[in-house]
C-alpha positions in Angstrom: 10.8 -3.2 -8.9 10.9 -2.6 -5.5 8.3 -4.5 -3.6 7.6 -5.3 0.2 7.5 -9.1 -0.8 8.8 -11.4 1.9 9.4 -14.8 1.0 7.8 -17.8 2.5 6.3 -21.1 2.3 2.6 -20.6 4.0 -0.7 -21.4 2.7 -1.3 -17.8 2.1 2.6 -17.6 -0.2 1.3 -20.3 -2.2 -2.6 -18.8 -2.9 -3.0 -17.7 -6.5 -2.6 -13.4 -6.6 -6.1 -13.0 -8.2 -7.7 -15.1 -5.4 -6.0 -13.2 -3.1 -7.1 -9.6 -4.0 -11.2 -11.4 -4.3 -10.9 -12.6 -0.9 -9.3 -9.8 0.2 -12.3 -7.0 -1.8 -15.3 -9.6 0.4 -13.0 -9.4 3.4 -13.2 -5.3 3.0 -17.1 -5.2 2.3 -17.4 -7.3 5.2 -15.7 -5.1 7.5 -17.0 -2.3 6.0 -20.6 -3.1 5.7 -21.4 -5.6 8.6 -23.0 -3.8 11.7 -20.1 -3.6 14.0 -20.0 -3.3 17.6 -16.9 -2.6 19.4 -16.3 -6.2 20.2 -17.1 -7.3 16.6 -14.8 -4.7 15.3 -12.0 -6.0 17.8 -12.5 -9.1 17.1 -12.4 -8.1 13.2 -8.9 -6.7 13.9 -7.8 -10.4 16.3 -8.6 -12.0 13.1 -6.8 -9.9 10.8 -4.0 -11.0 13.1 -4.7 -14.5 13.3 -4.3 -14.1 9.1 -0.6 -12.5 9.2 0.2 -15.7 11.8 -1.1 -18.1 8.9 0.9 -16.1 6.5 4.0 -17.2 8.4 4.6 -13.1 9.4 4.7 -13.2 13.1 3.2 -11.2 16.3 6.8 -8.3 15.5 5.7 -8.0 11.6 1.8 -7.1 13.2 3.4 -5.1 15.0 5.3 -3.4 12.7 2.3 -2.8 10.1 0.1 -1.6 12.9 2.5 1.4 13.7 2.5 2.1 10.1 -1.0 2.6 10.2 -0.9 4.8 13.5 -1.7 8.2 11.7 -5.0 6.8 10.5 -5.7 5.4 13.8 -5.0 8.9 14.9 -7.5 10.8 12.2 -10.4 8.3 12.5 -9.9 8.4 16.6 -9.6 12.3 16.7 -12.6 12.9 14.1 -14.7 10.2 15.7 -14.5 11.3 19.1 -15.0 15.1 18.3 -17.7 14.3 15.5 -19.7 10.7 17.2 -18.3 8.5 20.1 -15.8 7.5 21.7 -17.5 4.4 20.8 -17.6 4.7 17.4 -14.1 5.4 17.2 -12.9 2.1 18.8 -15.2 0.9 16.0 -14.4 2.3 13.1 -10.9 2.4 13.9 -10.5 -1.5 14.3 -12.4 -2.0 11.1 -10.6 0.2 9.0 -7.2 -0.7 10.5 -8.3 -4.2 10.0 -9.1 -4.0 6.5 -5.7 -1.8 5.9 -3.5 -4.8 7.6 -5.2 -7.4 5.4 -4.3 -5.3 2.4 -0.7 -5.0 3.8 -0.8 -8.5 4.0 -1.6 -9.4 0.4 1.3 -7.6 -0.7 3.6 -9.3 2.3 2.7 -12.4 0.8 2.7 -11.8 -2.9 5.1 -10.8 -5.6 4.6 -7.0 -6.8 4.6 -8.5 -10.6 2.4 -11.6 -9.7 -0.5 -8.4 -8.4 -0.4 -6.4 -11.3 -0.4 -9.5 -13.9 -3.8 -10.8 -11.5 -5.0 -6.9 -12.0 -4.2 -7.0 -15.4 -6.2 -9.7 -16.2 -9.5 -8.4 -13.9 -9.2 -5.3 -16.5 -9.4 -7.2 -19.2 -13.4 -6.6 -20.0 -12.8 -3.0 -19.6 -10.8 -2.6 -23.0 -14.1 -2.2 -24.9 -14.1 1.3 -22.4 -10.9 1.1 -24.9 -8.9 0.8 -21.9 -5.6 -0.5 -21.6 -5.2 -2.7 -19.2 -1.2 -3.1 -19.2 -0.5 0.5 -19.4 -3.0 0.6 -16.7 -0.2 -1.9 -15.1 2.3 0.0 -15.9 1.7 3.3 -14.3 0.6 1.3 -10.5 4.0 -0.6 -11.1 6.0 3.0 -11.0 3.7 4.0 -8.5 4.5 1.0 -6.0 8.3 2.0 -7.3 8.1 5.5 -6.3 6.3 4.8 -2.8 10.0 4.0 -1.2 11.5 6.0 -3.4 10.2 9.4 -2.1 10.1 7.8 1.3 13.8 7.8 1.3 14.0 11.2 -0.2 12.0 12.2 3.0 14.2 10.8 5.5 17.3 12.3 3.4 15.9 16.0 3.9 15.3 15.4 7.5 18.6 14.4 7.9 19.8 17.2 6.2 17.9 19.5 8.1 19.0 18.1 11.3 22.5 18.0 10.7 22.7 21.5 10.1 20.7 22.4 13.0 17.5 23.8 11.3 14.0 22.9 12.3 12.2 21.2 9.8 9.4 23.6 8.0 7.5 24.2 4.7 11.1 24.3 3.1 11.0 20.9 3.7 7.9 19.9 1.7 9.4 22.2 -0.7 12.6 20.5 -1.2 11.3 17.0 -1.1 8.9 18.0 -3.9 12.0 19.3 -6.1 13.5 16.1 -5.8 10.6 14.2 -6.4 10.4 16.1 -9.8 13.7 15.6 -10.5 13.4 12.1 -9.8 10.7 11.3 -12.3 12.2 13.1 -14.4 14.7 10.6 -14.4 12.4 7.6 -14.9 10.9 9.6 -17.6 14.1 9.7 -19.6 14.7 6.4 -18.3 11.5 5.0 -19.8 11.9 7.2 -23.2 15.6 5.7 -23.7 14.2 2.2 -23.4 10.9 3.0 -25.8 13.9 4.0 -28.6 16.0 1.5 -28.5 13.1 -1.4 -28.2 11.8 0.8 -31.1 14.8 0.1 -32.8 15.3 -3.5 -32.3 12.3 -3.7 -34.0 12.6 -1.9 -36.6 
C-alpha cells in the first residue's frame, strides 16, 4: 500500500494510531467550534506548526503541506471575501488549513495499516448496524492506494499533452477518467484473482 508514512523516532511516531485520530477529532472541534479571531486563528495555525516540529517534520515538510493545501486557501479566501470579510477569511482560512495540516500530520507520522486497524476497531459497535467494519477498511485502504495513483495518471496526460504541443482541455479530464477506469479495472481483477485462489486454499 502506498502511504505518505515517513519514518521517525518522535513522541508523536511512537503515540498509539487510535489516540492519534481522538486527539486529532477534539483538535478539529476545537478549531472548528471555538470563537475565533484572526489572531486566535493564526495562532491556531503557529500551533499546528509547532506539532509538525514535535513530529520531527521540519519548517520545509510545513511548507510543503501548506502548498498542498493552497487551492483551499484559495476557495475559502475568494468565497469569504466576496460572501463576509476579508476578516473572516484570514479566519476561517487559518482554522481550516490548520485542522487540514494536523490531519496531514497524523498520516506523516503513522503507518497507513496501523490507521485503518485503529479505525477498524472504533467501528466495531456499529456491526449491530450489521456493518462490516474490515470491509469498511478495505475499501479506504484502496482509496488511500488510488489517491497517488490517479495523481500520477494526471501528471502523465499533462505531459503528454505538452509534448505534443496541445493545450490542455476537457480531453484531458476525459482521458484521465479512461484511465482511471481502466485502472480499477485492474485492481478489480486483481482482487477477484486473489478471492479464487484464497477460495481455493481453503477449500
Amino acid at each position: 500500500m502506498i502511504s505518505l508514512y515517513r519514518p521517525g523516532a518522535s513522541a508523536l511516531h511512537r503515540m498509539p494510531a487510535g489516540a492519534k485520530l481522538a486527539t486529532l477529532a477534539v483538535l478539529a472541534l476545537v478549531a472548528s467550534l471555538w470563537p475565533h479571531t484572526i489572531w486566535t486563528a493564526i495562532g491556531t495555525l503557529g500551533g499546528a506548526f509547532l506539532l509538525f516540529l514535535a513530529g520531527g517534520q521540519g519548517p520545509i515538510v510545513f511548507v510543503r503541506q501548506l502548498w498542498a493545501a493552497k487551492w483551499i486557501v484559495v476557495i475559502l479566501v475568494v468565497t469569504q471575501v466576496l460572501f463576509v470579510s476579508w476578516e473572516a477569511a484570514i479566519t476561517v482560512s487559518a482554522r481550516v488549513v490548520a485542522v487540514v495540516l494536523m490531519a496531514g500530520l497524523v498520516t506523516l507520522t503513522t503507518r497507513t495499516s496501523d490507521l485503518l486497524d485503529a479505525l477498524e476497531r472504533a467501528m466495531g459497535p456499529l456491526r449491530v448496524l450489521r456493518v462490516d467494519p474490515a470491509r469498511v477498511a478495505f475499501v479506504l485502504s484502496l482509496t488511500i492506494a488510488a489517491i497517488p495513483v490517479i495523481a500520477s495518471l494526471a501528471h502523465q496526460v499533462g505531459e503528454a499533452h505538452r509534448a505534443r504541443g496541445v493545450r490542455p482541455g476537457p480531453r484531458v479530464i476525459v482521458t484521465l477518467l479512461v484511465l482511471a477506469l481502466r485502472h480499477a479495472d485492474t485492481v478489480g481483477d486483481a482482487i477477484t484473482a486473489r478471492a479464487a485462489v484464497a477460495e481455493m486454499r481453503t477449500s
